[in-house]
VEXROKOL-531217 format. One record per residue: residue in one letter; x, y, z of N, C-alpha, C, CB in turn. Coordinates in steps of 0.05 Angstrom, whole numbers, padded with zeros to 5 digits, always signed. Glycine has a CB too. Layout:
// residues N
AXYZXYZXYZXYZ/...
***
This chain:
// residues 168
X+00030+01461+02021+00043+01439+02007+00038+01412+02020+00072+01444+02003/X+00031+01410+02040+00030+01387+02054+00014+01379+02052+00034+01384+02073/X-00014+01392+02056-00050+01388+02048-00044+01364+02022-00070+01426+02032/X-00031+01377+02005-00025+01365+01967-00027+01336+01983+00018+01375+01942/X+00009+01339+01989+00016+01302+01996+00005+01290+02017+00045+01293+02002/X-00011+01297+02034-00024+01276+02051-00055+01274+02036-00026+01287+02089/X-00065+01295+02020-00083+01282+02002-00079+01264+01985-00093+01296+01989/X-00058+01266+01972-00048+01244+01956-00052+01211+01972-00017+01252+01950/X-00036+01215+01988-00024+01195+02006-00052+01184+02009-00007+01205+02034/X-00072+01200+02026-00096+01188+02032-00118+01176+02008-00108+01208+02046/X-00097+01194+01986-00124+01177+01968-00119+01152+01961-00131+01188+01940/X-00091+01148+01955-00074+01114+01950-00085+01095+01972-00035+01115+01955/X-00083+01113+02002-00095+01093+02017-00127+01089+02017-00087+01097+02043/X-00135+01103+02009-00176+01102+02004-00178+01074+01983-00194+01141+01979/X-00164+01073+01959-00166+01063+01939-00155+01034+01943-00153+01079+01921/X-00130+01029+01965-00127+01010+01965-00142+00992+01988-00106+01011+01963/X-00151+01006+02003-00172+00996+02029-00203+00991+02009-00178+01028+02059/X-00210+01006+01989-00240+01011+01978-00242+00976+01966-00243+01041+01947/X-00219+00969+01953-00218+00944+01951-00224+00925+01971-00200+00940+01944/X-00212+00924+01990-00215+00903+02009-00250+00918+02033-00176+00900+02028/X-00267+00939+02028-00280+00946+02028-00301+00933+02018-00274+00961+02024/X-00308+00930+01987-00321+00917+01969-00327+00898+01973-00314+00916+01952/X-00298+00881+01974-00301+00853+01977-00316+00851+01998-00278+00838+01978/X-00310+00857+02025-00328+00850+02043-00364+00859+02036-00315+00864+02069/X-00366+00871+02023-00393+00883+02019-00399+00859+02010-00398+00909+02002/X-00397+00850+01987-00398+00826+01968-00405+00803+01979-00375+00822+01955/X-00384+00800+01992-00394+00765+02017-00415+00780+02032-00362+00748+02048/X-00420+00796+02047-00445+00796+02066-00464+00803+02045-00446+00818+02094/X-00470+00813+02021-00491+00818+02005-00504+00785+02002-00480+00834+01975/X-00472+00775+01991-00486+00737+01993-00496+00724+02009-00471+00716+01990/X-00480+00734+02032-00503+00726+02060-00518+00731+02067-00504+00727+02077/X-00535+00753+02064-00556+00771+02072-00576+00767+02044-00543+00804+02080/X-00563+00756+02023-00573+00757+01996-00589+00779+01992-00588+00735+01989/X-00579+00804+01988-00584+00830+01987-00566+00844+01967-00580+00842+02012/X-00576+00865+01958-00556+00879+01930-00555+00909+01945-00575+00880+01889/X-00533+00913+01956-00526+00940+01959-00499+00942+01938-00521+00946+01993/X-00503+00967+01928-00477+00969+01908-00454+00972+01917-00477+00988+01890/X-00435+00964+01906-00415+00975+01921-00402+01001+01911-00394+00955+01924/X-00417+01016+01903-00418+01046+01902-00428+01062+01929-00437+01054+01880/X-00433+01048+01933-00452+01057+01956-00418+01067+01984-00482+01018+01967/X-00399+01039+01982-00367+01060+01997-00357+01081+01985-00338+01045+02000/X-00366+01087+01954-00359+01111+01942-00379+01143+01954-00364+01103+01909/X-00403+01133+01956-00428+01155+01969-00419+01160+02006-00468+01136+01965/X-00407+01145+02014-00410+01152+02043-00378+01167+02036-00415+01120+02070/X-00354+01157+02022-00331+01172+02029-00335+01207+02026-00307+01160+02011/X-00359+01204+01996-00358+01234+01981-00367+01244+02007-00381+01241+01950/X-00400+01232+02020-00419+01245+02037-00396+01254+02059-00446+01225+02049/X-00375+01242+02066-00359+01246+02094-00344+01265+02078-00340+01218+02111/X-00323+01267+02056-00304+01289+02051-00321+01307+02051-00286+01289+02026/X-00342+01325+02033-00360+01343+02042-00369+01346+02062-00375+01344+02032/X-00372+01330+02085-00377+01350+02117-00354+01357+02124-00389+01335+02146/X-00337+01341+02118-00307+01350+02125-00298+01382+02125-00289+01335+02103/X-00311+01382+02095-00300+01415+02081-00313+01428+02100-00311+01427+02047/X-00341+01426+02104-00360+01437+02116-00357+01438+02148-00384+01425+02106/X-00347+01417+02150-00337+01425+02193-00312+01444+02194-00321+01388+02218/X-00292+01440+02166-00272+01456+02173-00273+01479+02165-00252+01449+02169/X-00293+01491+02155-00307+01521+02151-00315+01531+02169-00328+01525+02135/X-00325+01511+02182-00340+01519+02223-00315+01521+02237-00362+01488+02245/X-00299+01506+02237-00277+01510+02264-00265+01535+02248-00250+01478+02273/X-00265+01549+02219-00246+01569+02223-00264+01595+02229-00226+01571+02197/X-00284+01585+02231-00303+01626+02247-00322+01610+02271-00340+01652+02212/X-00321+01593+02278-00326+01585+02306-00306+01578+02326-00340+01564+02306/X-00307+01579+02354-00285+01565+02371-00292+01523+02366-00292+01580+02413/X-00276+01515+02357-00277+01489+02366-00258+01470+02382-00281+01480+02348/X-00257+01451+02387-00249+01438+02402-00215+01428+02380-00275+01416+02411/X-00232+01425+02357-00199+01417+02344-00186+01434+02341-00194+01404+02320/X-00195+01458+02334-00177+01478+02350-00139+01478+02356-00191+01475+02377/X-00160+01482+02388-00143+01475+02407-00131+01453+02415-00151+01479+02423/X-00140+01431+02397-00129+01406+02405-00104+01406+02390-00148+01382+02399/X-00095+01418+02368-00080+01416+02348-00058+01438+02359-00095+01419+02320/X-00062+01468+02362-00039+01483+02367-00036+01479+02390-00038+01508+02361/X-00057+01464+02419-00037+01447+02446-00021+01439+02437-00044+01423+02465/X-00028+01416+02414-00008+01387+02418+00019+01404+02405-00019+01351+02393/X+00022+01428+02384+00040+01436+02367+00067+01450+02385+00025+01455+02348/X+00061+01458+02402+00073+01463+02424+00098+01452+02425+00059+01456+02444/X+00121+01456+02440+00147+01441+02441+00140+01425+02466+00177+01459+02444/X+00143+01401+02461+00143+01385+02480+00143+01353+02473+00122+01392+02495/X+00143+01337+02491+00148+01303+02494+00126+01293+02478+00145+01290+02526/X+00122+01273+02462+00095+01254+02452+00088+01246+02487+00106+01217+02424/X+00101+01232+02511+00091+01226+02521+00078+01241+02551+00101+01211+02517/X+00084+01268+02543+00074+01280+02555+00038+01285+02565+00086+01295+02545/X+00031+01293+02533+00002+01280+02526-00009+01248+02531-00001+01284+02496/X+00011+01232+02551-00009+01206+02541-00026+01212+02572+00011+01165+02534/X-00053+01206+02568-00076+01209+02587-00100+01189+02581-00087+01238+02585/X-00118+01193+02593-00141+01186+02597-00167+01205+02587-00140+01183+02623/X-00159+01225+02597-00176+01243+02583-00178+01264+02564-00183+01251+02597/X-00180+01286+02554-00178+01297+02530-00152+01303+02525-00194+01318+02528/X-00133+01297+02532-00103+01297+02533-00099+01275+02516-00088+01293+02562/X-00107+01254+02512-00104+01236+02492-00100+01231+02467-00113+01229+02492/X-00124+01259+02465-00127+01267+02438-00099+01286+02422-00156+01286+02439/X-00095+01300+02444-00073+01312+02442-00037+01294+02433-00075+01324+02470/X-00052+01270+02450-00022+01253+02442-00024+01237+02422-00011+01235+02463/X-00047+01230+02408-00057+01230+02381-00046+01247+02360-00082+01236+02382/X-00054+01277+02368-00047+01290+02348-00019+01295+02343-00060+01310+02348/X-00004+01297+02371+00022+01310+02368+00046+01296+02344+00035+01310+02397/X+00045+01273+02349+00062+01257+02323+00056+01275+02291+00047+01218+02319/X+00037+01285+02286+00023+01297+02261+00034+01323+02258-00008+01299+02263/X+00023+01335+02285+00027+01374+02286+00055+01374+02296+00003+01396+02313/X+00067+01363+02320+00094+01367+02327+00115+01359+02307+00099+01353+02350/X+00123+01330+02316+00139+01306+02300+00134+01315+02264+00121+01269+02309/X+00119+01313+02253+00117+01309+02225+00116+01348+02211+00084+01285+02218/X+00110+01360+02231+00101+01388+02232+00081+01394+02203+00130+01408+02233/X+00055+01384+02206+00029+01387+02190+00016+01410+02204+00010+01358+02189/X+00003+01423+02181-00009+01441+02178-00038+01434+02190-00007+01449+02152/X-00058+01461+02207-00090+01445+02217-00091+01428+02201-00121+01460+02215/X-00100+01433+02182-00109+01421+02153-00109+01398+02146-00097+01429+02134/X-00081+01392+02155-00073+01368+02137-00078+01347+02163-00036+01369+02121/X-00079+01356+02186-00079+01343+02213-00112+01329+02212-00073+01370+02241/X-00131+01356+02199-00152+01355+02200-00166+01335+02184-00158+01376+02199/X-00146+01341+02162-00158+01307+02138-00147+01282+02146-00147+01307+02101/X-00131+01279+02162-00120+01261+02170-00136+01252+02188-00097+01265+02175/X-00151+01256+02210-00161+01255+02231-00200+01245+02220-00152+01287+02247/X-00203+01254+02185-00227+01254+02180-00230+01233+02165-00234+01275+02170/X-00204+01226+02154-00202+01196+02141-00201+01172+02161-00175+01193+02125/X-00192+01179+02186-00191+01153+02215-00229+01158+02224-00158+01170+02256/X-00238+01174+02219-00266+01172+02225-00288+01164+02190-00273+01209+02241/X-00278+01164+02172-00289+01150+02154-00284+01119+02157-00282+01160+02132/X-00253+01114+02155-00247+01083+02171-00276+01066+02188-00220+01091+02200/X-00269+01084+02214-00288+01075+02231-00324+01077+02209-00284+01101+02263/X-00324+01093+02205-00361+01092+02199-00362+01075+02180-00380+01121+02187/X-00337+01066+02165-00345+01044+02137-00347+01016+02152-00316+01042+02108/X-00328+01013+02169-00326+00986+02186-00351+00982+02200-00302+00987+02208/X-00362+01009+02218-00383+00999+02232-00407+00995+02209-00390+01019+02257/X-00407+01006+02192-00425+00998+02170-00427+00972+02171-00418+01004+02145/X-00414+00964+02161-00400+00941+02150-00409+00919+02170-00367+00945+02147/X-00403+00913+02187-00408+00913+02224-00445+00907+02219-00397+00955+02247/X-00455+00933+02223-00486+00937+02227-00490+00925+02199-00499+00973+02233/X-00481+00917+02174-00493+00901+02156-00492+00875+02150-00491+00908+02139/X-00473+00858+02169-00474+00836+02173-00485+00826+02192-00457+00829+02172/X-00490+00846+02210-00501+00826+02235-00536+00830+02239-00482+00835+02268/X-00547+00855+02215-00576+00857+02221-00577+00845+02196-00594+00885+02228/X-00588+00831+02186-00599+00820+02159-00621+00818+02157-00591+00797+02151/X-00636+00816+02135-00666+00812+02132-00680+00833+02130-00679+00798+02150/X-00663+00854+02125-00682+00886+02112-00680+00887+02085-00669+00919+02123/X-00710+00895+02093-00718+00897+02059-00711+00927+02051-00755+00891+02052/X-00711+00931+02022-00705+00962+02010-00730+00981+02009-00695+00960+01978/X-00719+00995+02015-00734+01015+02010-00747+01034+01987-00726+01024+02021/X-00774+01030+01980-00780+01040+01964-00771+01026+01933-00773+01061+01971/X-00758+01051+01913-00755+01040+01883-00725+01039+01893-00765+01062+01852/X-00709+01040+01918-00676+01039+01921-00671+01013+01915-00661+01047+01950/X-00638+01010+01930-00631+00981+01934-00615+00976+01961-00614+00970+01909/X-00624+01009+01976-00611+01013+02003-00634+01004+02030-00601+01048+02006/X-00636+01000+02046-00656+00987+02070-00645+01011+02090-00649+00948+02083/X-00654+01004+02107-00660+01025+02140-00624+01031+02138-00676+01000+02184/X-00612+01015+02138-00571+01011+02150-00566+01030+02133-00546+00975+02141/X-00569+01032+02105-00561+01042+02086-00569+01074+02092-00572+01027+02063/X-00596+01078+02090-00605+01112+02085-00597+01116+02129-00659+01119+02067/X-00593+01105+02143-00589+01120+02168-00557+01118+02167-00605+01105+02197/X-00539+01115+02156-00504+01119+02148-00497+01144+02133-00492+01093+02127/X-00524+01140+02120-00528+01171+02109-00533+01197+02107-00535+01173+02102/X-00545+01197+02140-00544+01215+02161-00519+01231+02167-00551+01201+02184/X-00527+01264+02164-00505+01281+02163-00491+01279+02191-00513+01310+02156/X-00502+01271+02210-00492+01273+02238-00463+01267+02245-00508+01255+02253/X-00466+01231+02228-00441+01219+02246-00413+01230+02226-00442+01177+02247/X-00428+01232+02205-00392+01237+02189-00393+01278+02191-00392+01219+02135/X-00408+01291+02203-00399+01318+02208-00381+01313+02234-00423+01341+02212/X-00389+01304+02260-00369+01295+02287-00350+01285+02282-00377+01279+02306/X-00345+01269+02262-00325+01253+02259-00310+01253+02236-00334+01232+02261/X-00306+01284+02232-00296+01295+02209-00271+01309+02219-00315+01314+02196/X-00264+01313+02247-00238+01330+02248-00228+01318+02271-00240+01364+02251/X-00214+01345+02283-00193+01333+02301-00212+01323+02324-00169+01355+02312/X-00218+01304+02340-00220+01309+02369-00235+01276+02379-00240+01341+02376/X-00254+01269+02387-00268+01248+02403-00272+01233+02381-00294+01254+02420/X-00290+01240+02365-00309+01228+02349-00294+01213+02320-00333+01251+02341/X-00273+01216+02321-00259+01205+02293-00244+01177+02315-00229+01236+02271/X-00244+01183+02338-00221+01172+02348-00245+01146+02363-00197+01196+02370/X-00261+01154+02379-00284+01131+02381-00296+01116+02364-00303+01138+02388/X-00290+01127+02335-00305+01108+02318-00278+01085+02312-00321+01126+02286/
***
């Protein structure tokens, strides 16, 4: 039941960020005088929820790291117990979610996959204002920024619990 309302939740917040998303697309398109669509924040969220599904099919018949990062933090104990430096951090990340709020992997896990879409739309966003002057590729209207965002890499790492949602 919880999966339901933090999907929900996350989608109100997708929808109301996709706006202020756009817009920024829009002014650097004028600056760069370039036409990327702004469909194009609709293709990277889909491309990221589908690795999502797809990493959390791996962590449930592989060992992974979110894992364990999630039934540590679930544990009875302090939020500030987990605060650290090193992979303990993550842990004090998660615990407000899995302890405090008591969420399911799942819901911990989409939660954790939406803070790493955040990050890859921003650094997009980021890498498309500050390289300008690429041309498109081919019959598209996407350049080098565009088809390498599109790369399964960064939004499979940065799909669940652990480093990679939290560095971006």
């Amino acid at each position: 039941m919880d999966l339901i309302l933090v999907s929900i939740f996350l989608i109100l917040i997708y929808f109301f960020q996709r706006n202020q998303w756009i817009a920024r697309l829009t002014v650097i398109n004028n600056q760069n005088f370039t036409i990327t669509p702004s469909s194009y924040i609709d293709i990277l969220a889909f491309l990221h929820l589908l690795l999502f599904i797809v990493y959390l099919f791996y962590a449930y018949y592989n060992n992974s790291d979110s894992g364990s990062y999630y039934f540590v933090s679930s544990q009875p104990s302090t939020w500030f117990f987990w605060f650290g430096s090193d992979t303990r951090f993550i842990m004090f990340l998660t615990w407000p979610f899995s302890n405090f709020l008591g969420l399911s992997y799942e819901s911990c896990m989409l939660i954790f996959a939406y803070f790493g879409l955040n990050g890859i739309i921003l650094f997009y966003l980021a890498a498309k204002e500050n390289i300008s002057n690429l041309k498109p590729l081919g019959n598209t209207s996407y350049s080098v920024i565009e088809w390498a965002f599109l790369l399964p890499n960064i939004h499979f790492w940065s799909s669940s619990i652990g480093k990679g949602p939290t560095m971006l």
